[in-house]
C-alpha positions as CSV (number, residue, x, y, z in Angstrom):
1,X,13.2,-9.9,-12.3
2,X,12.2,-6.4,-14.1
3,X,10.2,-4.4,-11.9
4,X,9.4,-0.6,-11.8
5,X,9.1,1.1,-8.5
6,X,6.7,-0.4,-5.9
7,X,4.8,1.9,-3.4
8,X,3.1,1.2,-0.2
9,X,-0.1,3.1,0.1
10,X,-1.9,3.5,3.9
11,X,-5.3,5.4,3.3
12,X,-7.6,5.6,6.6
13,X,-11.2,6.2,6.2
14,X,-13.4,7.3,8.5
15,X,-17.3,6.4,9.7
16,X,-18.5,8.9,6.9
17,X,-16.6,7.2,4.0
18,X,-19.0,5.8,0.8
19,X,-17.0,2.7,0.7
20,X,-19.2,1.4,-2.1
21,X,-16.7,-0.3,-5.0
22,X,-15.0,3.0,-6.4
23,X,-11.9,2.8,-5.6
24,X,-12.0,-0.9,-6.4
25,X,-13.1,-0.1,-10.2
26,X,-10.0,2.7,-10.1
27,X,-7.8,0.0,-9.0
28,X,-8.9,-2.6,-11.7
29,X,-8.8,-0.1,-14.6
30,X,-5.1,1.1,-13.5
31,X,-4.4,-2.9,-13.7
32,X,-6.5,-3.3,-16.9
33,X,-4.3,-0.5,-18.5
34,X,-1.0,-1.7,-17.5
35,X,-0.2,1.4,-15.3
36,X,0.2,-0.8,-12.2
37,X,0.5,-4.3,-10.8
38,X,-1.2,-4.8,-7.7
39,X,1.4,-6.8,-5.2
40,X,-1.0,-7.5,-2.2
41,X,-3.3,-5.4,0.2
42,X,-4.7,-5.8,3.6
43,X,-8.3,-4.1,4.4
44,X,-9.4,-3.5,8.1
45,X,-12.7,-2.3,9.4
46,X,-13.9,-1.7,12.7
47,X,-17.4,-2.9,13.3
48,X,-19.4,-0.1,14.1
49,X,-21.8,-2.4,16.5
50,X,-19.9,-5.1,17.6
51,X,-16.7,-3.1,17.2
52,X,-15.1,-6.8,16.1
53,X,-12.2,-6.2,14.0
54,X,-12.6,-7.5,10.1
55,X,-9.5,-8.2,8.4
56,X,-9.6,-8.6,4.6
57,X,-5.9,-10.0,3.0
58,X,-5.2,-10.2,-0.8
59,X,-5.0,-14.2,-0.5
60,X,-8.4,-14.2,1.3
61,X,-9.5,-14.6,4.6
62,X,-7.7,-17.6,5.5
63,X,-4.5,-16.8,4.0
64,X,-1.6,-14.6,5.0
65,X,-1.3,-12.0,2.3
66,X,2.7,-10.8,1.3
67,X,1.4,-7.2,3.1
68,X,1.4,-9.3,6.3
69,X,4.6,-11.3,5.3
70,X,6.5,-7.8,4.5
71,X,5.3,-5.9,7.9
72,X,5.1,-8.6,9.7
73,X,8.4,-10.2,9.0
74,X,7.1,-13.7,8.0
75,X,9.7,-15.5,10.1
76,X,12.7,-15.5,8.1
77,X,14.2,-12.2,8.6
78,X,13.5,-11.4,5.0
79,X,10.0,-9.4,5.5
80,X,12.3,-6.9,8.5
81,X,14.3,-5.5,5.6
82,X,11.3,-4.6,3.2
83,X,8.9,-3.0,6.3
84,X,12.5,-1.4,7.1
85,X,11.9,0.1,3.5
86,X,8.5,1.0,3.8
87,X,9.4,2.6,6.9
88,X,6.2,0.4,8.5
89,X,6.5,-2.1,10.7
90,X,4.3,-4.5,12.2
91,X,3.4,-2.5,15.2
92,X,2.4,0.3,12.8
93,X,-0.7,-1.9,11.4
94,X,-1.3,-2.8,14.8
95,X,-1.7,0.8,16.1
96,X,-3.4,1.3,13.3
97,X,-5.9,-1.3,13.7
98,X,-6.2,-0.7,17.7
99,X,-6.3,3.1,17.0
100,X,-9.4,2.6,14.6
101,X,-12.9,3.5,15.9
102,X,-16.3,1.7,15.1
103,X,-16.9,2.1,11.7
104,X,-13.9,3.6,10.3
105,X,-11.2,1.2,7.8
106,X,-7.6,1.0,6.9
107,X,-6.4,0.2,3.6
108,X,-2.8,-0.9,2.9
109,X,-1.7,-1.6,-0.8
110,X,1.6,-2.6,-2.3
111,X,2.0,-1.8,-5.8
112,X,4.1,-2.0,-8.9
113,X,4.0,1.3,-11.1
114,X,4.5,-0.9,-14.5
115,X,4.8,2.5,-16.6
116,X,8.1,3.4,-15.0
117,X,9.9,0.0,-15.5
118,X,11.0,1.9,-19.3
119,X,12.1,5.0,-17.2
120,X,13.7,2.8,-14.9
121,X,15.6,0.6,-17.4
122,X,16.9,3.8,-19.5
123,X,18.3,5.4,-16.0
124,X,20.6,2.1,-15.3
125,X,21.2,2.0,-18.9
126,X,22.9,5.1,-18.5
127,X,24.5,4.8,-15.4
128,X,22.4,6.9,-13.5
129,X,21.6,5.6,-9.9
130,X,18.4,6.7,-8.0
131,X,19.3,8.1,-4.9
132,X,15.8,9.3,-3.6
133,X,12.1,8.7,-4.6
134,X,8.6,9.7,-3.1
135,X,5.5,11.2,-3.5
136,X,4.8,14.8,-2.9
137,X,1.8,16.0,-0.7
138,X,-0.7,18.2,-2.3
139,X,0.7,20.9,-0.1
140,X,4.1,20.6,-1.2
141,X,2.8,20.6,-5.1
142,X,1.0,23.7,-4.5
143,X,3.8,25.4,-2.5
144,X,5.5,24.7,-5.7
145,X,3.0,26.4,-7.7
146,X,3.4,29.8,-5.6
């Protein structure tokens, strides 16, 4: 199967954040433009009265959503060897949700970057092998910039 390089993406917000469909409408146009594929994602909030945790998957409420498979290990081994790769485990979502205070959310989101697949296919065309990948932080970009 082609693929381009898929990312996990962990984003906490707090009891301030203006979760109000934004980031949603980003998400959709990114998908709508054929930038990315969106592979599965797992929202949790933490009630601010009850402080109930709410747990939104990609496949709905009821289902188990692949983020849950891959960190979670879905009972066949397979799912150890992709959180291995995401360097997040199962545990990790769990301190994450325990860790979160009324009102404040976690967002996890697996992703295909669709505009590298040409990138990726002209590097193994070549050869070349991909030894290291990853995102800078703003501070390392602007470190660069000095």
């Amino acid at each position: 199967m082609e693929s381009g390089p898929v990312q996990i993406l962990a984003v906490a917000f707090p009891i301030a954040a203006r979760l109000e469909g934004r980031i949603a409408e980003e998400i959709d146009r990114l998908e709508r433009s054929g930038a990315i594929r969106v592979l599965d994602f797992v929202f949790l909030h933490r009630d601010e009265t009850t402080g109930a945790l709410v747990r939104l998957d990609f496949d709905g409420a009821d289902g188990e959503g692949r983020v849950s498979m891959l960190l979670e290990g879905a009972g066949n081994g397979a799912g150890d060897g992709l959180s291995n790769a995401f360097r997040l485990t199962a545990d990790d979502v769990r301190e994450a949700a325990d860790a979160l205070d009324p009102g404040t959310s976690a967002g996890f989101m697996i992703f295909e970057h669709l505009w590298a697949r040409g990138l990726r296919d002209a590097i193994a065309e070549t050869g070349g092998v991909a030894f290291a990948e990853g995102f800078l932080t703003p501070d390392a970009v602007a470190a660069l910039a000095r």
